[in-house]
C-alpha positions in Angstrom: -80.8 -21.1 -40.5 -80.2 -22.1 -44.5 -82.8 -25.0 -43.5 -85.4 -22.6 -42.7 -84.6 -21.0 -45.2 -84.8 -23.7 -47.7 -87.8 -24.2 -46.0 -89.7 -21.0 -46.4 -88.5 -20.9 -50.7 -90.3 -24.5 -51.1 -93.6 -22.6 -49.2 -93.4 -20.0 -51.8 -93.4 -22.3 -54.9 -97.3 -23.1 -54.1 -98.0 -20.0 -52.6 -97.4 -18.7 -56.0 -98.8 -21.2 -57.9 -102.6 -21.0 -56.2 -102.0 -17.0 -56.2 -101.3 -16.1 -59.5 -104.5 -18.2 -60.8 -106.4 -16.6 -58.0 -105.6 -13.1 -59.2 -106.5 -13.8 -62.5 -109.6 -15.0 -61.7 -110.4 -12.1 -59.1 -109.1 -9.3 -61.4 -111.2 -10.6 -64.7 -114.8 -9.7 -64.7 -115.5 -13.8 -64.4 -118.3 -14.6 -61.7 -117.1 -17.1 -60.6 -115.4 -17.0 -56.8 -112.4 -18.0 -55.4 -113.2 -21.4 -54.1 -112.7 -21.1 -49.9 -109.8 -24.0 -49.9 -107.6 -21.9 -51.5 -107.9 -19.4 -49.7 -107.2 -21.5 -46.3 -104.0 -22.8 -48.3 -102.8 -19.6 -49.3 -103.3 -17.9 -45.8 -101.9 -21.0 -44.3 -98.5 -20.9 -46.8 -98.4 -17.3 -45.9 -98.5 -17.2 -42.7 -95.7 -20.0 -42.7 -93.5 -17.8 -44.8 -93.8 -15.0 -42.7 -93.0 -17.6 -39.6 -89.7 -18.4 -40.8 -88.7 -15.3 -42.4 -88.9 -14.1 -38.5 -87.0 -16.8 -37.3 -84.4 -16.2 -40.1 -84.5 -12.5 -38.7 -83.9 -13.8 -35.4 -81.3 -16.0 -35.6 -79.4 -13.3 -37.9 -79.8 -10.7 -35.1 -78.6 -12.9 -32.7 -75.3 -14.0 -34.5 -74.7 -10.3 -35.2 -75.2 -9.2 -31.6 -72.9 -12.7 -30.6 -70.4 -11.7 -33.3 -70.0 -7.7 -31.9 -69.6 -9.5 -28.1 -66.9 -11.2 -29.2 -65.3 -8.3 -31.2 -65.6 -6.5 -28.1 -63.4 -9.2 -25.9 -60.9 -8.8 -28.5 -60.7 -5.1 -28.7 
């Protein structure tokens, strides 16, 4: 679980750094468009992040649930 989540902090670092240029660009009055790779990269990193931030979410409620069975044999 700290691999994946690891994992899904080094997704961010580019996510972030094709974003914020991307906003910038969308939000000024500049013609110019946001060139179609980086969108595919960006939706691509995204959907990554949300990937593992579900199996992070997983595995935590499945040690929780594993962790009140076992206080539950002990009690």
């Amino acid at each position: 679980m700290e691999d994946l989540s690891i994992f899904r902090i080094f997704l961010a670092f580019p996510f972030i750094g094709l974003s914020i240029p991307d906003a910038g660009r969308t939000l000024s009055n500049l013609k110019d468009h946001i060139p179609l790779n980086h969108i595919i990269i960006e939706a691509t990193l995204l959907i990554c992040i949300l990937v593992c931030t579900a199996g992070i979410m997983y595995a935590k409620h499945k040690l929780n649930n594993l962790a009140e069975d076992n206080d539950a044999l002990i009690a």
